[in-house]
N, C-alpha and C positions, 0 to 999 in steps of 0.2 A: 577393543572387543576381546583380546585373546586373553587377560585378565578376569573378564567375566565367566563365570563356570556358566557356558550358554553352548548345547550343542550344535553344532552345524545339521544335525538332523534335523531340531528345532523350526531352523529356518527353512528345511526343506516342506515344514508344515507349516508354513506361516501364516497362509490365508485363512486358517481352521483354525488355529489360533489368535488369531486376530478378532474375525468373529465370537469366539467365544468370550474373546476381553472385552469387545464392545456389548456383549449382549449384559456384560455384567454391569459396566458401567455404568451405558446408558439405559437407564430405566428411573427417570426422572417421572414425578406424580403429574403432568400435563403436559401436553401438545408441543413442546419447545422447536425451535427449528436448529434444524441442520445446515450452517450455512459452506458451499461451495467455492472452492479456487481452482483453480486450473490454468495453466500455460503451455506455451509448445515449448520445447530445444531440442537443438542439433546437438549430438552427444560426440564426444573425439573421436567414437570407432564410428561417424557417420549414420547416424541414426537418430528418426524424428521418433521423443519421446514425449507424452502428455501425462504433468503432473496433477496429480488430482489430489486434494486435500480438503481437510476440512476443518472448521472452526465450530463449538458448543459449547454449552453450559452441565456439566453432569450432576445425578441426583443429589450431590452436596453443596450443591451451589457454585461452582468452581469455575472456572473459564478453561476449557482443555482446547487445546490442536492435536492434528494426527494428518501423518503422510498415510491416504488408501491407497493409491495403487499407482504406477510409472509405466503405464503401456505403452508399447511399440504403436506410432501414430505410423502404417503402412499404408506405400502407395499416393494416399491423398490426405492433405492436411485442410482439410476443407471443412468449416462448420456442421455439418453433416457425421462426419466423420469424428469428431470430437466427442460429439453430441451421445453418436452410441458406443463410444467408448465410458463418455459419464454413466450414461444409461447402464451399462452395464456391470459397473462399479458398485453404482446406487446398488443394483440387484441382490448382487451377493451379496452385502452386509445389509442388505432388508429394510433401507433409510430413505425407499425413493418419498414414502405418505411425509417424510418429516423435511423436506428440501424446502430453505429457506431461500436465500438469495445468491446469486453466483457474484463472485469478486476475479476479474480479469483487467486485461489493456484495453486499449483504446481500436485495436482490427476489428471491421464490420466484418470477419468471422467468428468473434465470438456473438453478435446479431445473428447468423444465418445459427450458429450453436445452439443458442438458446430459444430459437425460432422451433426449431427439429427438438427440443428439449420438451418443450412446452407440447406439441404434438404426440411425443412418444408418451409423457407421461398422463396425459388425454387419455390414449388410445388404450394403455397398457393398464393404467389403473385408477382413470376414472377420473383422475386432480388436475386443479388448475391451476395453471400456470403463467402469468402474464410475464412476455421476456421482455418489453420494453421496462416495465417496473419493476423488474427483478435482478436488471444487470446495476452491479457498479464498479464505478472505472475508478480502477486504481489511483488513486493520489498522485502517490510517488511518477507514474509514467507520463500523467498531467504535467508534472513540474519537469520533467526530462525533455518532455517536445517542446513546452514553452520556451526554456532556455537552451537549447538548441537553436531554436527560432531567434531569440537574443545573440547568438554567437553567432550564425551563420547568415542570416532571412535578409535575400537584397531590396526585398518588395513584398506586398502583399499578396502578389500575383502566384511567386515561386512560393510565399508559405500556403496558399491554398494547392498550388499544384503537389505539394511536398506530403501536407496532410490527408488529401485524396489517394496518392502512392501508399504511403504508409495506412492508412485505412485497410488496401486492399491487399493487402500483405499478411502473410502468416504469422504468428503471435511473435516466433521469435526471432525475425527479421525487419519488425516495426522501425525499431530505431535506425538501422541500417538503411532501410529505404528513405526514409524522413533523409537521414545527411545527405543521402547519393544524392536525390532529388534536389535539395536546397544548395549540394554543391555544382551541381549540372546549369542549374537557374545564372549563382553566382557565375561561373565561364561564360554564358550568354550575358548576363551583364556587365560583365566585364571588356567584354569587345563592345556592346552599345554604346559604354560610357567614353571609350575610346574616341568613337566618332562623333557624342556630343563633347568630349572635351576637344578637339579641332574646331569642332564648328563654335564652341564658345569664346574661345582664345582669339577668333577671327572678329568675332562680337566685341572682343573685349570683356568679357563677362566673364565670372570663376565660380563655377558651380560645384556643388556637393560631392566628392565619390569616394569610393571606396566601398560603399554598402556590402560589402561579397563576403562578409564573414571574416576569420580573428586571421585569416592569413594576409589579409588587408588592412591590418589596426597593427600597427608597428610595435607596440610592447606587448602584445599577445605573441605573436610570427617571432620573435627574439626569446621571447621564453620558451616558446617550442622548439629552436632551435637548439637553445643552450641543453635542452633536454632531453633532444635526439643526440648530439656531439655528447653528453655525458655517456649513454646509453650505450652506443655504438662502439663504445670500446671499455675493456676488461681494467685499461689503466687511467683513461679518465674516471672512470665510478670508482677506483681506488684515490684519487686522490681527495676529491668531492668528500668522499667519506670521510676520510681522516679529515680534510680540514673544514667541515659544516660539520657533522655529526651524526647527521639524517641522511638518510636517502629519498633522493627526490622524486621520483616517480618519473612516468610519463602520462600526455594528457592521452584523453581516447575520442576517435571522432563521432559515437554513439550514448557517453554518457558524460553530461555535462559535468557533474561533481570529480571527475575526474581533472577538468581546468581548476575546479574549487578548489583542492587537495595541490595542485599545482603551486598555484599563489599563493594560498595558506602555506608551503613547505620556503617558498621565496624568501617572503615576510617575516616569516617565525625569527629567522636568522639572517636579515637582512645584512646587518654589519657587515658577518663573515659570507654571505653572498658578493659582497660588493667587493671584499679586496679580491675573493677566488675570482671574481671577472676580471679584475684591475691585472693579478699577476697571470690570468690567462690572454690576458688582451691580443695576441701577438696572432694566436691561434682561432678566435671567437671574432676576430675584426670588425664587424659591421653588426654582429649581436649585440655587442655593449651596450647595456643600460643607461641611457640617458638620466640626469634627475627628474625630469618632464615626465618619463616615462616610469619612475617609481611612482611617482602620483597616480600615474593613471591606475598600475596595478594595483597601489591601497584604494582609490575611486571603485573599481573594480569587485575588487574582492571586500570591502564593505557593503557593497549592494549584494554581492551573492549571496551573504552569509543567513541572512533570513531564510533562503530556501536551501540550504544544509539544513541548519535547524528544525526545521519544517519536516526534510522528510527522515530526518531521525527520527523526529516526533510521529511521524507517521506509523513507521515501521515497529514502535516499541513494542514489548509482550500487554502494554497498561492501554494502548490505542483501542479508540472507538469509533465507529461513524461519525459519531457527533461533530469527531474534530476535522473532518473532511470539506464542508463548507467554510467555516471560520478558516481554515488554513488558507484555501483559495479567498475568503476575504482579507487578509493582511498581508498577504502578496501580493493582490490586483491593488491595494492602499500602498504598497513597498512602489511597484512599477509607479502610480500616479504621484506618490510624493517626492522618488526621483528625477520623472519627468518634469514635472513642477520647478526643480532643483538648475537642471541644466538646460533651461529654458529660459532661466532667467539672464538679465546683462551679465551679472557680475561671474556668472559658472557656465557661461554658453558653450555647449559642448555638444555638436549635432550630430556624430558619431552615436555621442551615448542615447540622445534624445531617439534619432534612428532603431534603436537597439531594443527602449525600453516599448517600443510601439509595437515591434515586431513579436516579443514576446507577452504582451498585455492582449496582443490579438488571440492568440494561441491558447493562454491563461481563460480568457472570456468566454474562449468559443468553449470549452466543457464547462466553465462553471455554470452558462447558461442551458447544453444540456441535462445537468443534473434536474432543474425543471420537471423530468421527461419521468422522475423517480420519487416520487413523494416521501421515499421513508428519508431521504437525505434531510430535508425538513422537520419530519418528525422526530430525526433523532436530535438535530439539535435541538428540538422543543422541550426534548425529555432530558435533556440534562439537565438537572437540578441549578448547575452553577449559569445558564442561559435562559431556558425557558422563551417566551415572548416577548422579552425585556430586551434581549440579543438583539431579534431581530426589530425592532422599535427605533432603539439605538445605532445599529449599524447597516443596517440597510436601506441606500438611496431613497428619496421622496420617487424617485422616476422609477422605483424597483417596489411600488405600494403595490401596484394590481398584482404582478405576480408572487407579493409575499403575501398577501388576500388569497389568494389562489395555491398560494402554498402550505398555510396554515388548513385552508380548508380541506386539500388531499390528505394532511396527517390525521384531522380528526373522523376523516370517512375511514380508513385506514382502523382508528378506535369503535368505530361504531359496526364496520364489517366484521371484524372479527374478536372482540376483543369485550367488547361492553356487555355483550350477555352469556360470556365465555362460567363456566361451570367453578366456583371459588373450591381449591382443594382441599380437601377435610383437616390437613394439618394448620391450616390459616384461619380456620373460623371459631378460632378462641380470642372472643375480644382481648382491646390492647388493655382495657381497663381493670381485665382483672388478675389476682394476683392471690398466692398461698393464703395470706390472711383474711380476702377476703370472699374466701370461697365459703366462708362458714354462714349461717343463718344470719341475718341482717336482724338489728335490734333498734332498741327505740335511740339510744346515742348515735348509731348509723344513719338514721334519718334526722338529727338535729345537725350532724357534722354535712348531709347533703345540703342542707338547709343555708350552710354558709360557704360551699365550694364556688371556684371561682373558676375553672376551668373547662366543664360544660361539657359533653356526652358527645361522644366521636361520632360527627356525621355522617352520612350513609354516602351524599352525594361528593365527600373526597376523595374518593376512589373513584375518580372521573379524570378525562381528557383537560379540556376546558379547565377544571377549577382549577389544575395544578401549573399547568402554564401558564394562566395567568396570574398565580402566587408569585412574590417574590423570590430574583435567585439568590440559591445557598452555597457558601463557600463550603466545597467539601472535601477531606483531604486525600483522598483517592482517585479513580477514576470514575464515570457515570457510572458504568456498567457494575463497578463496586461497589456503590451507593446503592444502588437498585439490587445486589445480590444479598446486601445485610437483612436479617428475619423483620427488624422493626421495618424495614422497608414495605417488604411483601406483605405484613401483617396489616398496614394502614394501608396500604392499596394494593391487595390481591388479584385482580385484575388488571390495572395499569400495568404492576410491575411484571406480570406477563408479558403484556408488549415491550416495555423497556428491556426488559432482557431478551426478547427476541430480536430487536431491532438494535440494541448498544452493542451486542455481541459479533454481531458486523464488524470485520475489519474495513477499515480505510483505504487499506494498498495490498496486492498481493504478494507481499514479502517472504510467506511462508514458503511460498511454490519457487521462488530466486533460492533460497536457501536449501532446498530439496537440490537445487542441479547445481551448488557450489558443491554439496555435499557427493552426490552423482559423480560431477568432475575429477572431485578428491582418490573417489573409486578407483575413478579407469586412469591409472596411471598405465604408462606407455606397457607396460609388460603384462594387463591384463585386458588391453584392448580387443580379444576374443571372446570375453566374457558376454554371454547370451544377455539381452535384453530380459528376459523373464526373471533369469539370476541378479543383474543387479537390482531389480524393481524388488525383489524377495530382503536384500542386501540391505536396500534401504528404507525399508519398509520397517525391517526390526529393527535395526539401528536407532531410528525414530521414535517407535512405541517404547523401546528403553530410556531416550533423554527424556521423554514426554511421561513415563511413569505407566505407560501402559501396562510394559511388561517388566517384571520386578526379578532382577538379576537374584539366581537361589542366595549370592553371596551376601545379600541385604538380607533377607531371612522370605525370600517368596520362594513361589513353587515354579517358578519362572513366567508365571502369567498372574494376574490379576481376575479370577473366575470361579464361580461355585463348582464349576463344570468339570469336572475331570478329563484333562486332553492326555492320549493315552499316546505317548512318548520312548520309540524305541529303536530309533535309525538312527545309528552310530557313522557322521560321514567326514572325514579330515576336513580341512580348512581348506586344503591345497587343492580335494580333488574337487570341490565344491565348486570354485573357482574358475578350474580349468572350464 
């Protein structure tokens, strides 16, 4: 920032600036929507903040983000209380008529949010709002409790008791409660299994246990350990270093990928993992890695690796809606083709089998929610490269009535609002005509119509229906790409409305995670007095600068992006800003 010729007065007007760059912006020629993110955190000086964000398409066709605002969540973190804080967001920058769909976790707070959302914006200016069909649950946090459920879930019991806790939890204590929960479940099954392992032994009998999660799966509990002993001193992780290369991390008992990054760090450099155990042995005793036990970790960490991939894929700047269903089907295909795997004689392995159940449970239970949201349906309809072909091909014979039923909310969807929607003056230049033949048509014009093969652009392609059930096309972009090029819009002016209202949806809300690493970065220990208002100002320009809102004078802007003249003359340090 200190590089950039950007005053700190600047930011003391930011909010005035801000609007003034949005007004410029956004003034696209139709109705586009505004779509919503938001999350809670606890901030290092102790402080519940709600990130608000949002996702769009601007008048040049472009896909833009932008951090709006990082309010003090005081007092109560309650749906309610969220709710008029969005409310009030929406306000100032004059966006509430353009609110598209909100993207959050999986707490029935943000249910009671968008309950109270839909109410205020009733009440206040008239529009509706359906919050069951307008929430969508983040990808990425799907895949986080699933597999948690996979590493920890003794039973089905504790993962429902696990996901009811974390339900009713505050946005950014989800995860936290889901482990507490699933590890509280595992100590009570642990002593159950105790008394059925006695009374088995007595039988004669040798029953299953262990279910309690990776500190009961012996080359998981040895890789944590090997990784707490590195950790816990300044001259193991010196030695580690010089002789792997890498630095190995630690796992976390809230985000799974954290194990993933674990194994993948093992593996990478196996060899030199195995002698640093071999010439540690003396000190590591009973951590040593078995060969038994390397297996397991490649077994392991070969099944994870689809779901890294996945919520990379999630989280990219290129991500759509679209790929939020398909992602959940090639996972819930990953858990069943595993299962299948270690099920069988020759790989019988009922640990793993345990494992993939626990989280296929967890996986199923939202992708059958999504149900509850038709545009999830409809965006995958509208990708070009899927269409109704997708769902034909990959969705179960026993999953017909609700893809009957799914296909039919995407086209009620088309028909409520979309199909008699006003074509913008800049699209109603047919596709067929061109420089040459704008001039008077002559009698060779009509001998060459005479032998065209091609045939006069129908009116009814610019329809729901025709196009999903056309063939899909390999395209080399993303949907929402596809549907942002001019030929696109020009052959379907009204679909590609809705597709770009609906592709422009993200997946997961990754923008609002990267708002509070960024936040985090802020409040380093020596400015943890820093007022909530100040850093929300902080990061608020910070933001509109990566994001091109606001054009540093040193690029050649006037520091904003706006016809508007923002009238700039509070001269304030950096330091006292701050303080």
């Amino acid at each position: 920032m200190a590089s950039i010729p950007w005053r700190w007065g600047d930011v003391q007007r930011s909010e005035r600036i801000w609007i003034h760059a949005w007004k410029s912006i956004y003034t696209i020629d139709f109705q586009a929507w505004i779509h919503i993110l938001s999350d809670l955190w606890t901030s290092p000086h102790r402080h519940g903040i709600l990130a608000i964000s949002a996702r769009w398409v601007d008048q040049d066709y472009q896909p833009r983000r932008a951090l709006l605002a990082m309010p003090e969540c005081r007092y109560s973190h309650s749906g309610e209380t969220q709710a008029s804080l969005i409310i009030d967001t929406l306000a100032k920058y004059g966006i509430a008529s353009k609110v598209g769909y909100h993207v959050g976790d999986n707490a029935t707070s943000n249910d009671t949010c968008l309950s109270y959302l839909s109410l205020r914006l009733r009440e206040d200016y008239g529009l509706t709002f359906d919050p069951s069909k307008r929430r969508i649950r983040c990808v990425a946090h799907i895949i986080n409790l699933s597999l948690q459920a996979f590493l920890l879930a003794s039973s089905k019991e504790a993962l429902i008791a696990a996901l009811n806790a974390a339900d009713d939890t505050s946005n950014d204590q989800l995860f936290a409660q889901f482990y507490d929960t699933l590890h509280d479940a595992g100590q009570t099954t642990r002593t159950e299994e105790a008394h059925q392992r006695r009374r088995a032994s007595r039988r004669g009998n040798r029953i299953l246990e262990n279910f309690t999660g990776w500190q009961h799966i012996a080359p998981l509990r040895k890789v944590h350990n090997i990784a707490v002993w590195i950790r816990k001193s300044t001259l193991h992780s010196a030695i580690w270093d010089d002789e792997i290369k890498l630095r190995l991390g630690i796992d976390n008992a809230t985000r799974w990928n954290s194990w993933y990054r674990l194994l993948d760090n093992f593996l990478r450099y196996q060899s030199r993992v195995k002698q640093f155990l071999i010439d540690h042995d003396r000190e590591l005793q009973d951590d040593i890695l078995l060969a038994s036990e390397w297996e397991f970790i490649e077994r392991t960490h070969r099944f994870l690796q689809p779901f890294a991939s996945a919520t990379l894929l999630a989280e990219g700047a290129r991500s759509t809606l679209s790929q939020s269903l398909s992602i959940m089907d090639v996972l819930l295909r990953q858990y069943e083709k595993y299962k299948e795997l270690y099920s069988s004689k020759e790989n019988h392995d009922p640990h793993m089998v345990h494992c993939i159940d626990m989280g296929w449970f967890v996986l199923n239970k939202y992708y059958t929610l999504s149900d509850q949201t038709p545009v999830y349906a409809a965006a995958l309809l509208l990708d070009p490269s899927k269409r109704r072909k997708y769902i034909e091909r990959n969705w179960q014979e026993s999953w017909h009535a609700p893809a009957i039923a799914a296909i039919a909310a995407a086209q009620q969807i088309w028909l409520d609002e979309y199909n008699a929607a006003p074509i913008p003056e800049s699209l109603r230049v047919p596709l067929d005509v061109s420089s040459s033949s704008e001039r008077q048509r002559n009698e060779l014009d009509e001998l060459l119509s005479d032998i065209a093969v091609t045939g006069p652009i129908l009116d009814d392609a610019d329809d729901f229906e025709t196009f999903i059930d056309a063939p899909p096309t390999r395209i080399a972009g993303s949907p929402l790409e596809w549907w942002l090029h001019r030929d696109q819009r020009k052959a379907y002016p009204r679909l590609s409305r809705m597709a770009i209202d609906i592709l422009s949806i993200p997946p997961e809300s990754s923008d609002v995670e990267s708002h509070f690493s960024s936040a985090r970065r802020t409040l380093s220990w020596d400015r943890e007095s820093m007022t909530c208002e100040n850093l929300a100002k902080i990061e608020c320009v910070g933001n509109w600068m990566r994001e091109g809102i606001i054009v540093p004078r040193s690029h050649g802007g006037r520091g904003v992006i706006s016809s508007v003249a923002v009238e700039l003359s509070v001269e304030t340090e950096a330091e006292d800003f701050l303080d």
